[in-house]
N, C-alpha and C positions, 0 to 999 in steps of 0.2 A: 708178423713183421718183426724189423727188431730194430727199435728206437733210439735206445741207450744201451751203455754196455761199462765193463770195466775194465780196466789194463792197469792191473797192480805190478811194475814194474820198471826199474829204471832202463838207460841206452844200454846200459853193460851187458844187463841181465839177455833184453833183447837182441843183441850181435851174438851174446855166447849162443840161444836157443837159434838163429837164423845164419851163423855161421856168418858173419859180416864183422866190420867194423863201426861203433858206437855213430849213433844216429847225432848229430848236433844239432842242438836247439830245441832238441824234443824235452818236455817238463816235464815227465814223469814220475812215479805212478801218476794216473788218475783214473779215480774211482767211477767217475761218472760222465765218459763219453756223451756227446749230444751232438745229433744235428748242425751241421755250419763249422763244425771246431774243425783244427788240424789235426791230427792222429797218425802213429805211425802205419804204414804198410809196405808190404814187400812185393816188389813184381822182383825179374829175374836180372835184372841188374842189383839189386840189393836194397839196402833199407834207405826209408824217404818220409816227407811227409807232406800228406794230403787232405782236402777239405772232406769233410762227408755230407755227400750228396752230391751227385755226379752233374757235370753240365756238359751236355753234347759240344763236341765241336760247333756244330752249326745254330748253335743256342743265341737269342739275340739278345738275351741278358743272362745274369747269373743268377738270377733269381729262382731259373726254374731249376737248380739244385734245391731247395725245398723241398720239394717234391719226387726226389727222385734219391731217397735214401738209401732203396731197397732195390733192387730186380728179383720178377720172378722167372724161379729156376726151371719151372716145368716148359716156360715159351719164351725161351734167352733168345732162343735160334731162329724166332718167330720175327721178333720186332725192330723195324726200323732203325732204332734208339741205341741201340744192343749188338745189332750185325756183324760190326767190326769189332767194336772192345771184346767180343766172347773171344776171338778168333788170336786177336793179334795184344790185346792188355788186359791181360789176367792179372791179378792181384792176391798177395792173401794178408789177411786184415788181422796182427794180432791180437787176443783177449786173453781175460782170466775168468769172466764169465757176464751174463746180460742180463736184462731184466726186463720183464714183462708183465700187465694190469691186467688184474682179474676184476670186472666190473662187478660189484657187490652193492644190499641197500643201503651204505655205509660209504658208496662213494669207490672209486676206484682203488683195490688195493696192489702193491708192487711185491714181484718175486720176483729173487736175483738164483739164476740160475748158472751151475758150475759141474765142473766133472772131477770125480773124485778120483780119477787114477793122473790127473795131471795140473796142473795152475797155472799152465801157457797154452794156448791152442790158438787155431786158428778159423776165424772165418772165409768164405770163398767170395774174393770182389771182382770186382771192374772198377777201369778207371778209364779217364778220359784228358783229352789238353786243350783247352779254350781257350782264346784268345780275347783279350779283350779291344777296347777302340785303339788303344797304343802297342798294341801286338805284343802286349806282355803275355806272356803262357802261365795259366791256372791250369794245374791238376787235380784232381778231385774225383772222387770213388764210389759206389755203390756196392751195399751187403748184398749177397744173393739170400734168395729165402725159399724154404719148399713146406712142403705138407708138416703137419706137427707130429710127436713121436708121441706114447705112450707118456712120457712124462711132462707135457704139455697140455692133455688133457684136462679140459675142462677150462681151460687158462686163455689159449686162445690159440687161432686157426691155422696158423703159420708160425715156421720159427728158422731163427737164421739158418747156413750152411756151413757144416765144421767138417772141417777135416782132418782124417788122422795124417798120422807123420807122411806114410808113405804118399796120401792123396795130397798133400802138401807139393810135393817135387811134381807129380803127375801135372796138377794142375798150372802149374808153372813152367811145365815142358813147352814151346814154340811149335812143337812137331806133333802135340796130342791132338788126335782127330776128333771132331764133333761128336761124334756117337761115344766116345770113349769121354770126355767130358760132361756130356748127360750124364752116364750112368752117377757122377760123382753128386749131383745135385738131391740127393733124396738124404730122407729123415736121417739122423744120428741114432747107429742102433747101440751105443755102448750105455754104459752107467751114467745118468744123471742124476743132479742132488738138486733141491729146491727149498728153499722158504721163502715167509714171509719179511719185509724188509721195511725201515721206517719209509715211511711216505716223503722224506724229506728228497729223495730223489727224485722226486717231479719238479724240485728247484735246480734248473741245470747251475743255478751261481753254489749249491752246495756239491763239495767235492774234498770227501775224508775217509779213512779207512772204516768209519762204523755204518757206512750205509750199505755196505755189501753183511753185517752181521746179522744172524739170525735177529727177529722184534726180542723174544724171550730173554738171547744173551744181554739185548742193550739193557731191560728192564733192571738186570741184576745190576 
């Protein structure tokens, strides 16, 4: 799955990489993305921001974004939940890289994972438009997720979905056919880099540039 994540980057930095103009309102960097917060993402009208953790249209409270952080990639085209957002609200969710718990007898520990050939990529989302009892419109997103790569091993069983430059445009195409969208949902086969990271990032109120640094750098 992927829980938390980081986006070291201001609106500027962001409109220069998605080719828009500067997102307002958005606080950024932050290092430590979490569940319920607002985060930027881009469908194909341009840049926005949205809750994480999707709530169906037809949802009778917003509560069940809780629960629904993540969609899985291999049966998008399966579920209920999913039918329409695969179809007609793609998203892509920018990072600089995530982080994921390896359960050890020492208690859970966290790796932040990143790619070495870039510091901006993007995850594959969905989003959605809810309504609440006064017909205000909430929008709010879900990460796709699929099987782990080689550099996940041993870490845990799933991990989000990044795409490169070009599957960025594809995936945000209106006119991309089903079968041509699977294919984009599978492991990330490029270069990744991994360590260990202080544990302080299982406190979503902690958000600083040293929780993305290797443990060993902080020690020094």
């Amino acid at each position: 799955m992927c829980g938390r994540y980081a986006l070291a980057f201001n609106e500027k930095d962001l409109a220069n990489y998605y080719g828009d103009t500067p997102l307002i309102g958005y606080r950024g960097p932050s290092y430590n993305v979490a569940p319920s917060q607002y985060a930027p993402v881009v469908t194909s009208d341009g840049l926005e921001q949205m809750k994480w953790g999707l709530i169906p249209q037809w949802a009778k409270s917003e509560k069940v974004g809780y629960s629904m952080i993540n969609a899985v990639g291999e049966t998008i085209f399966e579920k209920n939940t999913y039918k329409k957002p695969i179809l007609t609200s793609r998203c892509l969710v920018p990072a600089s890289g995530f982080y994921e718990w390896l359960e050890t007898s020492d208690g859970k520990q966290p790796y932040y994972f990143h790619l070495p050939e870039t510091d901006l990529f993007s995850f594959a989302g969905l989003y959605d438009i809810w309504y609440d009892q006064d017909q205000v419109p909430h929008k709010s997103f879900s990460i796709l997720t699929t099987a782990p790569n080689d550099h996940m091993s041993g870490i845990h069983d799933r991990m989000p979905v990044i795409l490169d430059r070009d599957e960025e445009a594809h995936w945000l195409d209106p006119e991309a056919k089903p079968e041509d969208l699977q294919l984009l949902l599978d492991p990330y086969d490029g270069d990744m880099l991994k360590h260990e990271v202080d544990r302080a990032v299982g406190n979503v109120k902690n958000n600083a540039p040293e929780l993305v640094l290797p443990l060993a750098q902080q020690a020094s």
